[in-house]
N, C-alpha and C positions, 0 to 999 in steps of 0.2 A: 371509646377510643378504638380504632380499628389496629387489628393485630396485621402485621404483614408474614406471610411465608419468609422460611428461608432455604436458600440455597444450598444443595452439599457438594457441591463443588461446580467450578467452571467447564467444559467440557472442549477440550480444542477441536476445530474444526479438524475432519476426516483426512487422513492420509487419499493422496491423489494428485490427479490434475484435473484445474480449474480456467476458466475465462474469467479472470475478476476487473472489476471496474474501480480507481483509485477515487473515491468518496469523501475521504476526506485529509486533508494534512495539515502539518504543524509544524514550526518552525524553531523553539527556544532557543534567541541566541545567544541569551546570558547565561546559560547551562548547556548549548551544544548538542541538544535534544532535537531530532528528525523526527517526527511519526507521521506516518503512513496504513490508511487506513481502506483496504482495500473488503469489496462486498462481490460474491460469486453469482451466480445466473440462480442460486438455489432462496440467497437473500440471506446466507451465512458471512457475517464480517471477520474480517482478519487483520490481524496487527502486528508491523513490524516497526521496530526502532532505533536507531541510529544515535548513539550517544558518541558523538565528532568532538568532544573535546572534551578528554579525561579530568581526572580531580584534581593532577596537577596543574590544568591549565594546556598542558602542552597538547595538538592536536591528533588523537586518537588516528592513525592510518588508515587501521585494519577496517575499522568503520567508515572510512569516507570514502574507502578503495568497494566495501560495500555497498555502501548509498552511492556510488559514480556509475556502479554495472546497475542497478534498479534503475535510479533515470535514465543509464544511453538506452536500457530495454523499454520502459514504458514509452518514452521520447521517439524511439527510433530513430536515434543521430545519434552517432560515435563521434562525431565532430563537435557537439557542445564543450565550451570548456567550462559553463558555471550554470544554474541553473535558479530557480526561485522557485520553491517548494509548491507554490499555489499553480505553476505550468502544469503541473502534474496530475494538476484535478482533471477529472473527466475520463482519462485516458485509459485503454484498456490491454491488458497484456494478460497472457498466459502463464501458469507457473503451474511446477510439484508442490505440493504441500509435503514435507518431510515431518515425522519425529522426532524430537532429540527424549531420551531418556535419563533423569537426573536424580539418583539418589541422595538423600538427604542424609548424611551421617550421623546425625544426631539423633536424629525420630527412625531412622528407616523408612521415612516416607517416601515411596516415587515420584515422582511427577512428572508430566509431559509438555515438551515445547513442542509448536508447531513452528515451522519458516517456512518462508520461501523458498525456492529453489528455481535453476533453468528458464529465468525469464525471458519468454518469447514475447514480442509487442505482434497486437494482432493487428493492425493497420497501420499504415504509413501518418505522417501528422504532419499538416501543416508546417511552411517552414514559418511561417508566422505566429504561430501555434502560443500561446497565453503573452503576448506583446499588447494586444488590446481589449483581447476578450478568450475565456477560454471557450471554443468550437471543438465539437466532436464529429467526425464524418461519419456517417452512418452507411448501414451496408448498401442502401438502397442510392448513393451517393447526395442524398440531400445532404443539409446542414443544419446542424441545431445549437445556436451557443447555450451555453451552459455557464453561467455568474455564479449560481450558491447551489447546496449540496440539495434542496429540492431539485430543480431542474436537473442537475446529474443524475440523481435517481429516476427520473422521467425517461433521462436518453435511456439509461440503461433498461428500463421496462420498455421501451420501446422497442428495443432489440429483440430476431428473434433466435435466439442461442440455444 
């Protein structure tokens, strides 16, 4: 039987700023769960999420006032009033990667969050943009749609960032 390694800890991606490409998303809407799964020009992933409707049911603000500035940035339209999670694939925006530091009172364990921050959208998008297909415009003004998270990853090695 093969033994596997383990792990001693997760390691969050580096404080900075990044080009990242959104790779993959998710939508739960029996539980009100967003994720958002963005990957950097380094091939480091990162994960944000958005839990839009608390335990009692009622809808969480703070978070959808959240996940409303992530889409108009990665979108590039302050004029969307609603979105579908899977428009978002492809699409590439800029951001800080902050810290948060969180001690555990019980253990005295630290620990570190990574987020987001300052998202900038680095190209304009289609205004038709995941209606039939999700299209990424690329620097060189071609086009490449992009349906599943291989071909996303393709535009994105394709790029040269």
């Amino acid at each position: 039987m093969s033994r596997i390694a383990l792990s001693s800890g997760y390691t969050p991606i580096d404080k900075g700023t990044y080009k990242f490409l959104v790779v993959e998303t998710e939508y739960k809407e029996d539980f009100g769960k967003i994720k958002l799964v963005f990957e950097n020009e380094a091939g480091r992933r990162h994960k944000e999420t958005f839990t839009i409707i608390g335990n009692n049911g009622k809808t969480n603000e703070k978070a959808l006032y959240a996940f409303t500035q992530f889409a108009i940035a990665i979108l590039n339209d302050e004029d969307i009033e609603d979105v579908d999670v899977a428009e978002l694939l492809g699409s590439h925006v800029i951001s800080d990667i902050v810290h948060d530091k969180v001690l555990n009172e019980q253990t005295g364990e630290e620990r570190v969050y990574a987020h987001m921050k300052n998202l900038v959208p680095v190209n304009e998008i289609k205004p038709n943009f995941g209606k039939t297909d999700i299209t990424q415009a690329l620097p060189n003004g071609n086009e490449k749609p992009a349906t599943n998270n291989n071909e996303v990853e393709d535009i994105f090695s394709s790029l040269k960032i």
